[in-house]
Structure formats: C-alpha cells, structure tokens
N, C-alpha and C positions, 0 to 999 in steps of 0.2 A: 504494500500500500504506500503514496505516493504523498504528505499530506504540507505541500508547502503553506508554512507561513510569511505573509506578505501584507504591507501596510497600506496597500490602495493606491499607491503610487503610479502615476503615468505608465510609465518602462513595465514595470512587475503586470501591470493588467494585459498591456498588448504582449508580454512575455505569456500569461497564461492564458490568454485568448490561443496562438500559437499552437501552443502546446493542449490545448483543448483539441484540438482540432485533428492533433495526432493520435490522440490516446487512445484506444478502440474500447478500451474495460474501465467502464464507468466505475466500479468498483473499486477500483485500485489509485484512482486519481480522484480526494478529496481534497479540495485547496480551503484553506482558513484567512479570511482578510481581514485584519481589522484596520478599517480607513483610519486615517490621520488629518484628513483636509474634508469639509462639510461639501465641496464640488461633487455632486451626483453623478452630472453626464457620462465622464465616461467608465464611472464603477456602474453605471445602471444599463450601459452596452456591454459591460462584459459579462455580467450576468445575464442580459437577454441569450447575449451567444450561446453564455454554456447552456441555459436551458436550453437551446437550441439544437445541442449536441447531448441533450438527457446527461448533463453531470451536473452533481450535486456541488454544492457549497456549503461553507459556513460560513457566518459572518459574525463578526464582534463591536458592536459599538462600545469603546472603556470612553467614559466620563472623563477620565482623567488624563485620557491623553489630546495633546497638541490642541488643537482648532474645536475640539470637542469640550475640553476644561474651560475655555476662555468666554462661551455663549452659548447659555441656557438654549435660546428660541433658536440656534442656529440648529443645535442636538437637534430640539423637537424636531423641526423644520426639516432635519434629513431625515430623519426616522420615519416622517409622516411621508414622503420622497420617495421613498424603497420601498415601504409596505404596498404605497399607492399601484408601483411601478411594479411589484412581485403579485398582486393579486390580479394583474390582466390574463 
C-alpha cells in the first residue's frame, strides 16, 4: 500500500494527479492531504480527477496549521468548498 502524505501544494497535486493516472489498484494507492493554503481550485481538481479514476482519499483539515490557524471564516469557508464540491 502506497499512502503519500502531502500538504496540498501546487507541485504534490499535479505530482498525484500523474501518478493517479498510473496506478491501476485503487487499493494500494491511498494519498492523505492535509492542505496548508484555504485556495480550493486546484485541490478540488484533483480530487475531481481521482474520483474520476475511483481512488480514494483522505483528507485532513488541522486548525493549527499555516493559513488555517490564522482565519476562522476562511477554515469555515473551505470546509463548506469541498463538502459543496464532494457531494456532486
């Protein structure tokens, strides 16, 4: 099993977009992200993709970290973002 952790970063999303793409066993490739920056767009294309390709994720919002620690309504504001954006 396969289970990169990565901070949501530009580079690490189109690295596991990429590499989604290769992986044939959903199974063995679970990636964990916990974003660092309240920017949506392109962590809510990268999970479009992998759903696209039936792979799972995790994801971690910590309070405490970077751009999250510093605004309350931003947290809310992405949280309500991704759910919006994972229940189509």
């Amino acid at each position: 099993m396969y289970s990169p952790y990565l901070y949501g970063r530009g580079s690490e999303l189109l690295a596991l977009r990429e590499l989604a793409a290769s992986c044939t066993n959903a199974e063995l490739f679970i990636p964990i992200i916990e974003p660092v920056l309240t920017k949506t767009d392109k962590l809510i294309r990268c999970l479009e993709i992998l759903s696209e390709k039936n792979k799972r994720v995790m994801l971690v919002i910590n309070p405490k970290q970077h751009e999250f620690s510093k605004d309350i309504e931003a947290r809310r504001k992405f949280v309500a973002t991704i759910k919006n954006n994972l229940d189509k």
